[in-house]
PATORRO-408858 format. One record per residue (C-alpha): y, z, x. Coordinates in Angstrom, 3 decimals, always signed. Last residue first. Layout:
N
r north = Y; up = Z; east = X
...
***
This chain:
55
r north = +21.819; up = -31.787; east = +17.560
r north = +23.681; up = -28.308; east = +17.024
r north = +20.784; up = -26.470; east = +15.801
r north = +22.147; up = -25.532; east = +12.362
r north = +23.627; up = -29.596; east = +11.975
r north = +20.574; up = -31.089; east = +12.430
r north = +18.346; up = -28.619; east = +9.899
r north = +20.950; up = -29.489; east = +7.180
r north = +20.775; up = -33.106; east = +7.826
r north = +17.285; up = -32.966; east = +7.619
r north = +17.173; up = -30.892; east = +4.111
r north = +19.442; up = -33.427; east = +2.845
r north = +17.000; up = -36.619; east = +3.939
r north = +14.330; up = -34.345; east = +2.437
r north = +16.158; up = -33.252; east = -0.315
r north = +16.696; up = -37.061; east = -1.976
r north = +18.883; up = -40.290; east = +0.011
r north = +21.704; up = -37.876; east = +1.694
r north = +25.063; up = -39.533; east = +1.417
r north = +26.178; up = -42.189; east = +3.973
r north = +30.071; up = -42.540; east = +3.375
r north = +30.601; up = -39.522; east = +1.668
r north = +28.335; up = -37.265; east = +3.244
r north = +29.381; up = -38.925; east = +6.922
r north = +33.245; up = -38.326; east = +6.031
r north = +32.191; up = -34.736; east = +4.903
r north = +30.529; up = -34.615; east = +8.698
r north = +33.421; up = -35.844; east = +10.906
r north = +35.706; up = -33.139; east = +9.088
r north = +33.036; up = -30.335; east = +9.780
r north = +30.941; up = -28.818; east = +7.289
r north = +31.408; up = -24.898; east = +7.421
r north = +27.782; up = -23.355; east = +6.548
r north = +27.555; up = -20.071; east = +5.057
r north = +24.513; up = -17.709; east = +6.120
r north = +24.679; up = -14.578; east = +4.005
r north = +21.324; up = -16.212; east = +2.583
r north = +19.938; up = -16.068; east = +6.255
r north = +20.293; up = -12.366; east = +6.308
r north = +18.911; up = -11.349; east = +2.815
r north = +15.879; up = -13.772; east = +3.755
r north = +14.967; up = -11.291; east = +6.384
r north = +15.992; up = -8.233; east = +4.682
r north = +13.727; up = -8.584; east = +1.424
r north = +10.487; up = -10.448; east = +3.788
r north = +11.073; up = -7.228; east = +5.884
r north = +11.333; up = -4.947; east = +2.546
r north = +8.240; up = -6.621; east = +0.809
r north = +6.306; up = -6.681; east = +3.921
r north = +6.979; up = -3.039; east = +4.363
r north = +5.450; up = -2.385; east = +0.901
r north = +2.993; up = -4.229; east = +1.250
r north = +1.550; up = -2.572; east = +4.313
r north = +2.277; up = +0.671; east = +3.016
r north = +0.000; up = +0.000; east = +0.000
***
């Protein structure tokens, strides 16, 4: 039961964190959403993953 119950609250405080995550688009990237928007979530989801790591 104590297992779970950590897991809960880790899983709870983990995804707490990355929620509080706001992303600032830059200039250069609104002009590349308007331009070339996403085709679907996985060309989104992509975009979103490229611009988090800097690449």
């Amino acid at each position: 039961m104590k297992r779970i119950l950590l897991g809960a609250v880790l899983l709870a405080m983990v995804s707490g964190t990355l929620a509080a995550c706001e992303q600032h688009r830059t200039f250069g990237q609104k002009v590349q959403d308007t331009l070339d928007p996403p085709k679907g979530p996985g060309e989104r989801a992509g975009r979103s993953i490229d611009r988090a790591t800097g690449n």
